[in-house]
C-alpha positions, 0 to 999 in steps of 0.5 A: 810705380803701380803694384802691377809694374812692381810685380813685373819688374820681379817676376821679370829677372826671377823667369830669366833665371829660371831659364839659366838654371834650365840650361844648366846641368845639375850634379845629378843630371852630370852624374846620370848621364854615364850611370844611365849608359852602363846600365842601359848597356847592361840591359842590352846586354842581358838581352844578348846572352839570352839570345845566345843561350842554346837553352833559352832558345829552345824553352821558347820553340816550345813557348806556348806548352810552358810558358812561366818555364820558359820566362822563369829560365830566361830571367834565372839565365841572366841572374846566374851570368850577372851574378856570377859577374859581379861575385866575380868583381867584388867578391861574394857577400855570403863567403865574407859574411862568413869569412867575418864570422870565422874572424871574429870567432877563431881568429882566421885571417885565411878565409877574408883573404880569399873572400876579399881577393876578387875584389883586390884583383878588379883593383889590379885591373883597374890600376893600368887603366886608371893612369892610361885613361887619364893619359887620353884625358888629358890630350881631349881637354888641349883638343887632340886624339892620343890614340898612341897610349897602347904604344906608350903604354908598351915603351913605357913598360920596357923601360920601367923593365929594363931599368928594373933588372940592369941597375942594382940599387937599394930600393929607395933609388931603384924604385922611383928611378923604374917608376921615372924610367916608364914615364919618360919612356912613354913621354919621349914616345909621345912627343914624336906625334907632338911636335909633327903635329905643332910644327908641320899640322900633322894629324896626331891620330894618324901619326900615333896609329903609326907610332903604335906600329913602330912600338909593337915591331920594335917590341918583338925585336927587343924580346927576341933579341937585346933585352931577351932573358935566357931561355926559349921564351920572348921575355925580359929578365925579372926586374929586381925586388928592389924595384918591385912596388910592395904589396899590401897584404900577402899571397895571393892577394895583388894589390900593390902601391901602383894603385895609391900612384895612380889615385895620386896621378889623377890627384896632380892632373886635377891640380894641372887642369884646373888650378893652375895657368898651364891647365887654362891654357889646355882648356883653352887651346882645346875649346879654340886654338885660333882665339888663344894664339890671339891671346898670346897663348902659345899653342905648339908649345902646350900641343907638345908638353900636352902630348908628352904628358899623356904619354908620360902618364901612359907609360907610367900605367905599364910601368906599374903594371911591370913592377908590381904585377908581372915583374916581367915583359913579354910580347903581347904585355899590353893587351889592349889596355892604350885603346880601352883608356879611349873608352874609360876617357870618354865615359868618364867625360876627360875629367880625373874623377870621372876617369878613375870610376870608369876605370874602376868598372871596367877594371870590374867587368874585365876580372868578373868575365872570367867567373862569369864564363866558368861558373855561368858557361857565358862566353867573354866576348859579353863583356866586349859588347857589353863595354861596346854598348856602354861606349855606344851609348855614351857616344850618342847620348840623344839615345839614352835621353830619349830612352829616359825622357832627359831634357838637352841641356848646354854643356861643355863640349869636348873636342874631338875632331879638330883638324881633320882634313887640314 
């Protein structure tokens, strides 16, 4: 063989593998994608609260008498807003410098508490959505929409309740057996759309906008009426203290055991998805039904068990929520915390570790927004469209390529829509 068919026949295979890394995603590009979302959506949204600054507006009417005026109030709006957001979310680096110096000097604990509970609160916040997200997670990856996690959540949190104030057990039995109670509750919620959707091919999306419905009407009934404590407001009884999930520090600090649950639920449904058969044949009744029913997977049955997990890990989220925040429900516990997990699951590409930063940040924008509005005077409806914007772009991720010159790449595809119309 001559020197040059020698050098080609090397640099043959060494070009096709350059063009199969091309195609593969790297870690940072994985990464990259959702980072660049939130910060593209964080700029948007800078440009939003400058737009509906009264005062900013009227700098620029008279931009061409004081021009560094007007620009040095615009960029002095959006650091005061974002800084007020993010001191709200973790807490201010000068007030914990401080709170350690008067630790170390005289030994008070007070002052690093307070200094360390924003961040302890966005913690709080982000425990619910953990475990809803990951309830959506996982009905992407078997290929269904479970917009039902709202209901589930609601049912869930009834029946963490109602086992937490009706039985009166040492804590050790009490408190797994509220935990237990909200899962089951949220997993026999879900397996209604489940098995319509396994046996008859009805839509699970249409069938748990309706089971929502049901949860939220069955709710009022239930607080005004059989699970009503005394009194004139619509709420449960308080669950006992032997159902409650501990606390890890004292007032006014919140953060409780239900956050160590959630970490160890997205922990156990990594172990599912992908160590385990039941976990390939979700992954593989979610990418092709029809080529896994040839394989002999059995695809109503994972639709059912798939379904009724969500709403297991769903109703577990309001069972946290019950028994280590609120200690009690009433009408409008929710809030929206089912249909903000379709946002968390998106951004966090229905993987767990994915779900659980995503959770983390919204958990963050939703304590920071209350400072944001106090301190800054910007309204809360910025963290709405700041959210909005996130999910945008990571909806249509062509936008932030183009934005940031990222090559398309083949990757896995999750979806979303199968079986629509059929």
């Amino acid at each position: 063989m001559s020197a040059k068919e020698t050098k080609t026949s090397k640099a043959k295979p060494r070009k096709e593998k350059d063009l199969q890394d091309k195609k593969r995603p790297g870690a940072w590009q994985v990464i990259a994608m959702p980072l660049l979302a939130v910060l593209t959506g964080l700029l948007v949204g800078a440009i939003v609260i400058v737009v509906t600054d009264a005062r900013v507006i009227a700098a620029y009417r008279n931009f061409f008498q004081d021009p560094l005026g007007a620009i040095g109030l615009t960029f002095q709006t959006i650091l005061v807003a974002y800084g007020a957001l993010f001191s709200g979310a973790l807490g201010s680096p000068e007030r914990i410098f401080l709170a350690f110096e008067r630790l170390f000097t005289t030994g008070e604990t007070d002052g690093l508490v307070r200094a360390f509970w924003p961040l302890s609160e966005s913690l709080v916040a982000a425990t619910p959505y953990m475990l809803a997200g990951l309830a959506v997670a996982i009905g992407f990856k078997a290929g269904l929409f479970n917009i039902g996690a709202e209901g589930q959540f609601l049912m869930g949190a009834l029946g963490s309740a109602w086992i937490g104030y009706t039985f009166h057990l040492p804590w050790y039995l009490h408190l797994p057996l509220a935990l237990l109670g909200g899962a089951v509750a949220g997993a026999l919620w879900a397996a209604v759309p489940g098995y319509l959707k396994a046996t008859t091919g009805a839509h699970e999306v249409v069938n748990t906008i309706m089971m929502n419905w049901i949860s939220f009407r069955l709710s009022d009934w239930l607080l005004n009426g059989p699970m009503k404590a005394t009194g004139y407001r619509p709420i449960t009884p308080v669950v006992d203290s032997t159902a409650t999930l501990p606390r890890f520090f004292p007032d006014p600090i919140r953060l409780n055991l239900g956050f160590i649950v959630a970490l160890a639920a997205a922990a156990l449904v990594y172990w599912l998805l992908f160590k385990t058969t039941f976990g390939f044949e979700v992954r593989a009744v979610g990418t092709n039904p029809d080529a896994s029913k040839y394989a002999g997977i059995n695809v109503p049955r994972n639709i059912v068990l798939v379904m009724m997990l969500s709403g297991a890990l769903a109703g577990l989220g309001g069972a946290t929520q019950v028994l280590g925040v609120d200690h009690w429900v009433g009408q409008g516990f929710s809030a929206g915390y089912g249909f903000d997990s379709i946002a968390i699951a998106l951004l966090g590409k229905s993987h767990p570790v994915g779900v659980i930063l995503s959770a983390l940040l919204w958990g963050a924008l939703r304590n920071g927004a209350t400072r944001m509005q106090s301190m800054a005077g910007i309204p809360i409806d910025i963290i709405s469209i700041i959210q909005g914007l996130v999910i945008v772009f990571i909806a249509a991720p062509v936008i932030i390529r183009w934005l940031y010159r990222i090559r398309t790449l083949e990757t896995e595809k999750v979806v979303l829509t199968r079986g629509w119309g059929k």
